[in-house]
C-alpha positions as CSV (number, residue, x, y, z in Angstrom):
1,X,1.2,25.7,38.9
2,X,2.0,29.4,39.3
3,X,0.5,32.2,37.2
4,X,3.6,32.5,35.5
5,X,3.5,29.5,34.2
6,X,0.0,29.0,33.1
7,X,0.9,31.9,31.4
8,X,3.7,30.4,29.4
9,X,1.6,27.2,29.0
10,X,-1.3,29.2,27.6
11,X,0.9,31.0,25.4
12,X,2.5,27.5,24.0
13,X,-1.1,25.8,23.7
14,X,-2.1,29.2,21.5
15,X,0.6,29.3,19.3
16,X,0.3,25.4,19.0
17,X,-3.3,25.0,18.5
18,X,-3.6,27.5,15.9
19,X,-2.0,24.9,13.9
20,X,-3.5,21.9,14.9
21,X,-7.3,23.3,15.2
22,X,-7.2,23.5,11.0
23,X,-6.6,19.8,11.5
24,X,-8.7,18.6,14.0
25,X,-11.5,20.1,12.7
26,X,-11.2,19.3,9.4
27,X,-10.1,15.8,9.9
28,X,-12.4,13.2,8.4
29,X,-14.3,11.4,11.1
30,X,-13.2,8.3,11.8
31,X,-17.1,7.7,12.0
32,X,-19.0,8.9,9.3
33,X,-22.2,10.2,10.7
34,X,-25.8,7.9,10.1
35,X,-28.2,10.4,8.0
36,X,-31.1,8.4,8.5
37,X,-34.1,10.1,10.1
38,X,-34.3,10.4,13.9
39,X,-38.1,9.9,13.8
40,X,-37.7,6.7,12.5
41,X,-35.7,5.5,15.6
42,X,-37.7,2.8,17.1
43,X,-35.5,1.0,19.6
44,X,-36.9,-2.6,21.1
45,X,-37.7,-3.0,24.8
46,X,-34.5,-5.2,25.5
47,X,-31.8,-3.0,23.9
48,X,-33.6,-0.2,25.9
49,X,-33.3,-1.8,29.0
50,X,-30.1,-2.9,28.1
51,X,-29.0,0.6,27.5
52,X,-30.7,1.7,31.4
53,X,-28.2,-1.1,32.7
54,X,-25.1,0.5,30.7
55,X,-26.6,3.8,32.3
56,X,-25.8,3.0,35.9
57,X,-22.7,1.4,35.2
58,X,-21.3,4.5,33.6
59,X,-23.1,6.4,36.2
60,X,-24.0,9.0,33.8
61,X,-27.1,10.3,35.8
62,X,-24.6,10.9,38.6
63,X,-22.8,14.0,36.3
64,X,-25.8,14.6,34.2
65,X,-28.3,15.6,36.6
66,X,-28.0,19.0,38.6
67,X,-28.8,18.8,42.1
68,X,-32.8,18.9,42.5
69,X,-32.6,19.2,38.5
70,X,-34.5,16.2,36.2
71,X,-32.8,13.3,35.2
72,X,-30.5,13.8,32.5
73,X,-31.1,17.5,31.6
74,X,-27.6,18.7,32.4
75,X,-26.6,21.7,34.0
76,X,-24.2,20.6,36.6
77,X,-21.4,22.3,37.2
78,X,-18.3,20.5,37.1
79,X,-15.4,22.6,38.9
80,X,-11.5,22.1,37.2
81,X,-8.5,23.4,37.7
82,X,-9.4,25.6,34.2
83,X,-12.8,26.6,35.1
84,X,-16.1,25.2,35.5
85,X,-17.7,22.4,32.8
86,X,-21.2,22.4,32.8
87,X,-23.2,19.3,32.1
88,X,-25.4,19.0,28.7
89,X,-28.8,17.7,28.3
90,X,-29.4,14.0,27.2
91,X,-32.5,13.7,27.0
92,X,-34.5,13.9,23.5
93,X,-35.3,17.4,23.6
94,X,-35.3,18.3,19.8
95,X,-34.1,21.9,20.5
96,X,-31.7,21.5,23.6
97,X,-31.1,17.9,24.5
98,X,-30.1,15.3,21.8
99,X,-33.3,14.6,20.2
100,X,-32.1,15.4,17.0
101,X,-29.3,13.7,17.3
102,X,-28.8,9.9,15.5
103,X,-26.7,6.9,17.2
104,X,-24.3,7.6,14.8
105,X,-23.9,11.4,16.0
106,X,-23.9,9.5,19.8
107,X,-21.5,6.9,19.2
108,X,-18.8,9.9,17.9
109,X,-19.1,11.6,21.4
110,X,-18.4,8.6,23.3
111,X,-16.3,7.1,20.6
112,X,-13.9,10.1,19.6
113,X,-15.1,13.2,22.3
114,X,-17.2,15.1,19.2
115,X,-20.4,16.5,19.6
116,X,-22.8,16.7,16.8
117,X,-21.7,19.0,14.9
118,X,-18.1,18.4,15.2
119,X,-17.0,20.0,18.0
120,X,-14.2,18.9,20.3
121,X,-15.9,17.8,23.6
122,X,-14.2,18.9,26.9
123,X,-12.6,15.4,29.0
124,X,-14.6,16.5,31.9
125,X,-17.1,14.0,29.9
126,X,-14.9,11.0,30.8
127,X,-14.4,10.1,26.4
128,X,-10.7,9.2,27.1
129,X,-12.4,6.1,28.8
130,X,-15.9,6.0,27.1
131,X,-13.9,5.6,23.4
132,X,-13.4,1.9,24.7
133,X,-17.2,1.6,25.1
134,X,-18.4,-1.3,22.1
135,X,-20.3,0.6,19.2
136,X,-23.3,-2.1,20.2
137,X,-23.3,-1.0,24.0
138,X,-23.1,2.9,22.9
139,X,-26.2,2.2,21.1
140,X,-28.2,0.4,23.7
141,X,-26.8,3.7,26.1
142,X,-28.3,6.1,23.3
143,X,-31.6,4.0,23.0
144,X,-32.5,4.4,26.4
145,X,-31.4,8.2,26.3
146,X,-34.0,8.8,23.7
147,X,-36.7,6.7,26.0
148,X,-36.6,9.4,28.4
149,X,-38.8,12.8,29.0
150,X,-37.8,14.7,27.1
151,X,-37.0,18.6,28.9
152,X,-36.8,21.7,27.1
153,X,-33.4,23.0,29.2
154,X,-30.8,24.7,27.3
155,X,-27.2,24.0,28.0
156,X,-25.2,26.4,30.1
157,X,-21.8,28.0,28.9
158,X,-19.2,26.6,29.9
159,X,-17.3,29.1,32.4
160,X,-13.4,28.7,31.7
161,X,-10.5,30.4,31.5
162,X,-8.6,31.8,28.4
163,X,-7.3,29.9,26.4
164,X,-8.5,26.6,28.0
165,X,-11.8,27.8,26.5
166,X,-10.8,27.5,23.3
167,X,-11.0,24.6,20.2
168,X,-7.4,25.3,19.6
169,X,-6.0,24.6,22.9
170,X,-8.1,21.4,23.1
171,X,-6.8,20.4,20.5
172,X,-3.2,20.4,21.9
173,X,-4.8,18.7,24.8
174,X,-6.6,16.1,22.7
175,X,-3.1,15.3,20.7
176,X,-1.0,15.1,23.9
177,X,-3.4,12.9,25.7
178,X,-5.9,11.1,23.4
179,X,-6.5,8.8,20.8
180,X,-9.8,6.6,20.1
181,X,-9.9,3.2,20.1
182,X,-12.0,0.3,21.4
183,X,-11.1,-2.5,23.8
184,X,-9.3,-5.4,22.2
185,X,-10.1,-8.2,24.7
186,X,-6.4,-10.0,26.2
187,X,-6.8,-13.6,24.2
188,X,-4.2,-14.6,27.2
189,X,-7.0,-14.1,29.6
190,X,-10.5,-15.7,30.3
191,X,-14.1,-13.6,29.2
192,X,-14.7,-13.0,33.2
193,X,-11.2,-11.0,33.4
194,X,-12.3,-9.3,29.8
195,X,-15.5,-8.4,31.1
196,X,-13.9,-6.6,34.4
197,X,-11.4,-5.6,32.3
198,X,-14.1,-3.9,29.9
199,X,-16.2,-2.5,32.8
200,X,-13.4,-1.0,35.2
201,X,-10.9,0.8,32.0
202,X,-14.3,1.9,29.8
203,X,-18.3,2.5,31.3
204,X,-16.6,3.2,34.7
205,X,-14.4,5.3,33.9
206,X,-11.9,4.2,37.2
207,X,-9.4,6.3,35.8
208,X,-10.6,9.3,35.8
209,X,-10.3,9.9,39.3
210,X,-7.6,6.9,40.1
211,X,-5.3,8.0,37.7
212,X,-2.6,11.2,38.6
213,X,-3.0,14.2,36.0
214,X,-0.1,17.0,35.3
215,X,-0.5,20.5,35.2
216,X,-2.9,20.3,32.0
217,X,-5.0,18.1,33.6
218,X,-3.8,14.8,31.0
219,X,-3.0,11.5,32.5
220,X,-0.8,9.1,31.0
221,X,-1.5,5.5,30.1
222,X,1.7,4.0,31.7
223,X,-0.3,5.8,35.0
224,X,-3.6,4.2,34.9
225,X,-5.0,3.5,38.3
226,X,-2.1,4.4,39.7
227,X,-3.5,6.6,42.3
228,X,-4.1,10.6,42.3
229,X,-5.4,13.7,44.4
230,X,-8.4,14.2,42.1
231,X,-8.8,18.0,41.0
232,X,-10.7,20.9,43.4
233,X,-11.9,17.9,45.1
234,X,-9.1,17.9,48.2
235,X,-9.7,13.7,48.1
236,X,-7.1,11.3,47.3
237,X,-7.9,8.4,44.7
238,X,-5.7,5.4,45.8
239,X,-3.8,3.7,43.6
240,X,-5.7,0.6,42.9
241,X,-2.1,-1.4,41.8
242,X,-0.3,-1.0,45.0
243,X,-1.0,-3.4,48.0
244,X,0.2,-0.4,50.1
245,X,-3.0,1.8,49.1
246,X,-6.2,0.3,47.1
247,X,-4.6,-2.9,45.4
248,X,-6.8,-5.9,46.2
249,X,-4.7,-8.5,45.4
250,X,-4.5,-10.7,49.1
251,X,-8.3,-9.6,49.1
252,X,-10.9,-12.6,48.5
253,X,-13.0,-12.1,45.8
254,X,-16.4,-12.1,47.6
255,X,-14.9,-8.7,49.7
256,X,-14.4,-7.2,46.3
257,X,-17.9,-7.4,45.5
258,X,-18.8,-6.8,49.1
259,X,-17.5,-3.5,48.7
260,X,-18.4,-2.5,45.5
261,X,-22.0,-3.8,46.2
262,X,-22.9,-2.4,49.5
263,X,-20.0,-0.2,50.3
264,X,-18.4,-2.2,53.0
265,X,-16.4,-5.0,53.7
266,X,-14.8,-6.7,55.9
267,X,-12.0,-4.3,57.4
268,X,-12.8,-1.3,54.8
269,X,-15.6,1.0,53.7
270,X,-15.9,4.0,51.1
271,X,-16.0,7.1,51.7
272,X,-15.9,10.8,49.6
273,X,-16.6,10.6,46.0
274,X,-16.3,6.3,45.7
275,X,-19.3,6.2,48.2
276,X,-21.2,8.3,45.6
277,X,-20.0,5.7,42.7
278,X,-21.3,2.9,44.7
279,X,-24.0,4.4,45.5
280,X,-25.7,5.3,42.1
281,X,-23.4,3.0,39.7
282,X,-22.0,0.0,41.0
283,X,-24.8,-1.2,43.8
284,X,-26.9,-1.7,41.0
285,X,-24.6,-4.0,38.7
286,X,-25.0,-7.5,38.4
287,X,-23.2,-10.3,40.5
288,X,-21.5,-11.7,37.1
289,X,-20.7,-8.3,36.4
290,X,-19.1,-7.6,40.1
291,X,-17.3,-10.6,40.3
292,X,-16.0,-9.8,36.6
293,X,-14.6,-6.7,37.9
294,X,-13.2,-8.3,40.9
295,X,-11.5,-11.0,38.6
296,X,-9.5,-8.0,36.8
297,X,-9.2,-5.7,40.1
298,X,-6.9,-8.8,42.0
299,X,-4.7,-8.7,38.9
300,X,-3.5,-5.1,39.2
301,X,-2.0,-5.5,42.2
302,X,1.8,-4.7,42.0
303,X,1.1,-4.2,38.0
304,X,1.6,-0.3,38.6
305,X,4.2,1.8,39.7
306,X,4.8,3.2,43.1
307,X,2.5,5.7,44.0
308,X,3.8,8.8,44.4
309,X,4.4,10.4,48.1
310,X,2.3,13.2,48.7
311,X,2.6,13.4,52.4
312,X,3.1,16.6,53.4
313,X,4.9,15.7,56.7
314,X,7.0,13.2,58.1
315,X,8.2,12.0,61.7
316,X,11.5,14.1,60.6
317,X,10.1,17.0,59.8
318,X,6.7,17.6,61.6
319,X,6.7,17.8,65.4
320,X,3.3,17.4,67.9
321,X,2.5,16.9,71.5
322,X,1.5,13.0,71.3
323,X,0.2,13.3,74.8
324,X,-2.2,15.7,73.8
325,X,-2.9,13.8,70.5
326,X,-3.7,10.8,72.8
327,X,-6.0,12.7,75.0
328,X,-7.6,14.3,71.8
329,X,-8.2,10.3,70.7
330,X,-9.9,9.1,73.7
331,X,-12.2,12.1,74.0
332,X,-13.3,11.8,70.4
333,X,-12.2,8.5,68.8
334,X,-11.7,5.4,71.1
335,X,-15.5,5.0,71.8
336,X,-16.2,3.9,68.5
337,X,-12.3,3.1,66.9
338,X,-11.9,1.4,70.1
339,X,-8.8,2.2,72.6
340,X,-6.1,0.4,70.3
341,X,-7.6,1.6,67.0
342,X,-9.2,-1.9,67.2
343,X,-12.4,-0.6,65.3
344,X,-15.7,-2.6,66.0
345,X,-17.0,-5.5,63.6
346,X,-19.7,-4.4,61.3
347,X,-19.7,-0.9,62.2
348,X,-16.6,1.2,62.2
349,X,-13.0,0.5,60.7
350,X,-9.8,-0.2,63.2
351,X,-7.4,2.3,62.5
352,X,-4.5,0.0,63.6
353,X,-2.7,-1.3,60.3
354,X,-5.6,0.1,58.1
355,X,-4.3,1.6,54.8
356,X,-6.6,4.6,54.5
357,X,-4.8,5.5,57.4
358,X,-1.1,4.4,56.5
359,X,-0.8,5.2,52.9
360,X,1.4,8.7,52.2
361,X,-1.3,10.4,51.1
362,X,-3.2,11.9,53.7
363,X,-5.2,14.0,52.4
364,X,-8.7,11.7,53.0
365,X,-7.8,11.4,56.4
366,X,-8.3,15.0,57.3
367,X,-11.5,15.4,55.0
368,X,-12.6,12.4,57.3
369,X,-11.8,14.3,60.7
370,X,-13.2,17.8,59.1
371,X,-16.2,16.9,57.5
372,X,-16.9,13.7,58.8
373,X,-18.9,11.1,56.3
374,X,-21.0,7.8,55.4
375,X,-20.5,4.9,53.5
376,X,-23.7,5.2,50.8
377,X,-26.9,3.9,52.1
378,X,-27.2,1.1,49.8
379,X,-29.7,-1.9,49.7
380,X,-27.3,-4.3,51.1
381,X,-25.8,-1.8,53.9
382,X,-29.1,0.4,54.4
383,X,-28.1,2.2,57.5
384,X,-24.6,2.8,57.7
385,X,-22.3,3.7,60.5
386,X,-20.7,7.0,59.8
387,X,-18.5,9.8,61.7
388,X,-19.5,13.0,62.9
389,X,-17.4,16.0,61.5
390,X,-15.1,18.0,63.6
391,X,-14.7,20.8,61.5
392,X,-16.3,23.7,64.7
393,X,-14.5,21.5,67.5
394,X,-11.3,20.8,66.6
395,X,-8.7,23.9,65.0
396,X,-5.6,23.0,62.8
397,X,-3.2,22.1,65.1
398,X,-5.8,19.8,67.4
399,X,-6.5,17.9,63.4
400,X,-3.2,17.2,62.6
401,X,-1.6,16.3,66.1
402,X,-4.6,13.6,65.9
403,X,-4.2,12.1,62.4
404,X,0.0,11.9,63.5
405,X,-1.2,10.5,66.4
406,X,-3.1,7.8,64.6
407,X,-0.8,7.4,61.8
408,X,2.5,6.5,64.5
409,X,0.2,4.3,66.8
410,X,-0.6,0.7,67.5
411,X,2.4,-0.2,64.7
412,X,1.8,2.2,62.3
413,X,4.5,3.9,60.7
414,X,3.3,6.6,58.2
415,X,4.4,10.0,58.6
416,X,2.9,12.9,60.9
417,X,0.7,15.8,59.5
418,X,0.9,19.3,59.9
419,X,-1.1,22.1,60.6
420,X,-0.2,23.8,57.2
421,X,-1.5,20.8,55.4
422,X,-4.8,20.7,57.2
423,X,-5.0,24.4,57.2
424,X,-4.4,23.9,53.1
425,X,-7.5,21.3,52.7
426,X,-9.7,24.0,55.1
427,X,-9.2,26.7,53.2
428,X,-10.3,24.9,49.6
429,X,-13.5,24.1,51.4
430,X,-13.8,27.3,52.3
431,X,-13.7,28.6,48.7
C-alpha cells in the first residue's frame, strides 16, 4: 500500500469510526459479565488439566511468552503491517496479569475480542477464530491460566501507528471483518470431521496465517485457508484447499498425522513458522484429536478457490544462465537433494515434482536457500535433517538463477525467479 493511500484509508477509518466507536462501546455485551468473586474460584484438577491440553492446542504459550521471558507473562512483540502488538500477561497476577479477572470477563475476550473492561482487543490475539471456541473449553483454558505463577509484569504499550492505534478505527476493522459466534457442528457430517472441523477453524487458529488478508490486514470468510504471504514475516502460507499447494486430499490419513505429529512425512516436512506450530501445539495433541483434524483437512481439498499467483517471475519474463544454475546445484544441493532432485528417504525432500517447490508462490523457497532451516525437533522426529543457510555464500543473482533452476528441472514447470524478488525478501530481513 503506498503512503498515499494509507493516508486516505486512515482518513476514511477516522471519519468512520467516530461514529461507530459510540456504538461499539456502548453496545450491550452479548455476554453479561459473572460478578462473583474471583477468590472463590476453585477449579477441579480435571477441568485444569483439561484447560493445559486446550493450551497447547491453541498454542497460546507460543505468542504469550517473550523470548527467555516466563510462561504466560506477555510481552512479546508481535510485528504488523500497522505497528507492533505486544503480548499481555495471563497469568493471575491481581495487578497486571488476569487475576482479577472472572471466566466470564475470559470468555468475552475469546468470545467477542473485549478485554475486561470493555475494550476492543487488537486481532493480533487470533479472537476472529477463538470466538468459535465452546464457552465450556474457554473455561477449562481460563482454569488452568489461573493455576499458574502468578508474575508481577506489567503489559507493554502497544507501539502502532495513527489511527490504527485507536478504538475508533478498530471499530471499522471489527465491523468490516468480525462477528462472534460459536461453531455449529455440520449434522451432514460425522463427530470425527466436527471435532477437526472444531480444532483446525477455532483453538488453532489455521487461518490466521493460511488465510490472504487485504490492505487493512481483514480476511474474508469465502477465503479461509486459502493460502497467503503472512504479514512482515516474508513466508508464504499455502493454501490448504488446493491440491497444487497444501491440500491433502490424495494424502492417506496416517501422513496427515505424520506431519502434524512429528513434522515430517513421507515426501514433505515443515519448515518457517508451521515447524514452530508443530513444535509447541500440535506434537502434543492426541491421536483421536490428529486424526480428527486429518478427517476435516482431506475434505478441503478443491473446496477453495484458486490460490492467487504471487510469483514474481515467469519463464517469459525472467531470464538466467541454467548452466550456471546447474553448476550452482551440484556444488551445493545434489549431495543431499540427490542429482535428479531425487531427495533421500527419511532425511531430505526430492525437489522433483514437490509442491513447496512448484507452487507460484515462491517466496518460502528463497527463505529456505537464505536462511536455511529445521523441521521442529519433536519426540517422534528428535533429530531432524535440516539445510544449512546460504545467505554469506550465495548473492542475489547466484539465489534466484538456482531456485529457476530447480523450479524448470526434472519436469517441473513453475516459473523462474528473479534477483529483484530475492533482493526484496533480503532486504525485509535486514530490517
Amino acid at each position: 500500500m503506498t503512503t498515499r493511500a494509507r493516508i486516505g484509508w486512515a482518513i476514511g477509518l477516522l471519519a468512520a469510526g467516530i461514529f461507530a466507536t459510540v456504538w461499539a462501546l456502548n453496545v450491550r455485551d452479548e455476554s453479561p459479565v459473572n460478578t462473583q468473586a474471583v477468590a472463590a474460584f476453585a477449579p477441579a484438577d480435571s477441568l485444569v488439566a483439561r484447560g493445559a491440553y486446550l493450551a497447547r492446542a491453541g498454542n497460546c504459550m507460543g505468542c504469550h511468552t517473550a523470548r527467555g521471558g516466563q510462561n504466560y507473562a506477555g510481552g512479546l512483540g508481535i510485528p504488523t503491517p500497522f505497528g507492533t502488538v505486544y503480548t499481555s500477561n495471563l497469568t493471575p497476577d491481581a495487578n497486571t496479569g488476569i487475576g482479577s479477572w472472572t471466566s466470564a470477563h475470559f470468555w468475552r475476550a475469546m468470545h467477542n475480542g473485549r478485554s475486561k473492561n470493555g475494550r476492543l482487543l487488537y486481532p493480533a490475539f487470533p479472537y476472529t477464530s477463538y470466538t468459535q471456541v465452546s464457552r465450556e473449553d474457554s473455561d477449562a483454558i481460563f482454569a488452568f491460566l489461573r493455576s499458574q505463577p502468578a508474575v508481577n509484569q506489567p503489559n507493554r504499550r502497544h507501539a502502532l501507528d495513527f489511527p490504527f492505534s485507536s478504538q475508533a478505527a478498530l471499530a471499522v476493522w471489527r465491523a468490516l471483518y468480525f462477528k462472534p459466534g460459536v461453531y455449529r457442528p455440520d449434522a451432514g457430517q460425522p463427530a470425527e470431521w466436527n471435532r477437526g472441523a472444531y480444532l483446525v477453524n477455532g483453538l488453532g487458529h489455521c487461518s490466521a496465517c493460511h488465510s490472504p488478508r487485504d490492505a487493512l490486514g481483514g480476511s474474508r470468510q469465502s477465503l479461509a485457508l486459502a493460502g497467503g504471504l503472512i504479514p512482515m514475516q516474508n513466508w508464504y502460507a499455502p493454501s490448504l484447499t488446493s491440491p497444487h499447494e497444501a491440500g491433502v486430499g490424495d494424502w492417506n490419513r496416517s501422513q496427515i498425522v505424520s506431519l502434524l505429529k512429528t513434522g515430517v512425512s513421507p515426501g514433505a516436512s515443515v519448515s518457517g513458522p508451521m515447524a514452530e506450530v508443530v513444535l509447541q501445539s500440535t506434537q502434543h495433541l492426541s491421536q483421536p484429536d490428529l486424526e480428527a483434524m486429518a478427517a476435516y483437512l482431506k475434505t478441503l481439498a478443491g473446496s477453495g478457490p484458486a490460490p492467487a499467483k504471487r510469483v514474481a517471475g515467469s519463464p517469459a519474463t525472467a531470464t538466467f544462465n541454467n548452466q550456471a544454475a546447474a553448476k550452482l546445484y551440484e556444488q551445493h544441493c545434489a549431495q543431499c537433494h540427490g542429482v535428479q532432485g531425487e531427495g533421500i528417504a527419511g532425511a531430505y525432500p526430492r525437489l522433483a515434482g514437490n509442491r513447496a517447490v512448484t507452487m507460484d508462490a515462491s517466496d518460502n523457497l528463497v527463505q529456505m536457500v537464505l536462511n536455511g532451516g529445521f523441521p521442529p525437533a519433536t519426540a517422534g522426529n528428535p533429530r531432524p535433517f535440516g539445510m544449512p543457510p546460504f545467505v554469506l555464500v550465495l548473492n542475489d543473482s547466484e539465489v534466484a538463477a538456482l531456485i529457476s533452476h530447480i523450479r524448470t528441472s526434472w519436469g517441473n514447470q513453475a516459473g523462474a525467479v528473479t534477483p529483484l524478488e530475492v533482493n526484496r525478501i533480503r532486504a525485509r530481513q535486514a530490517h
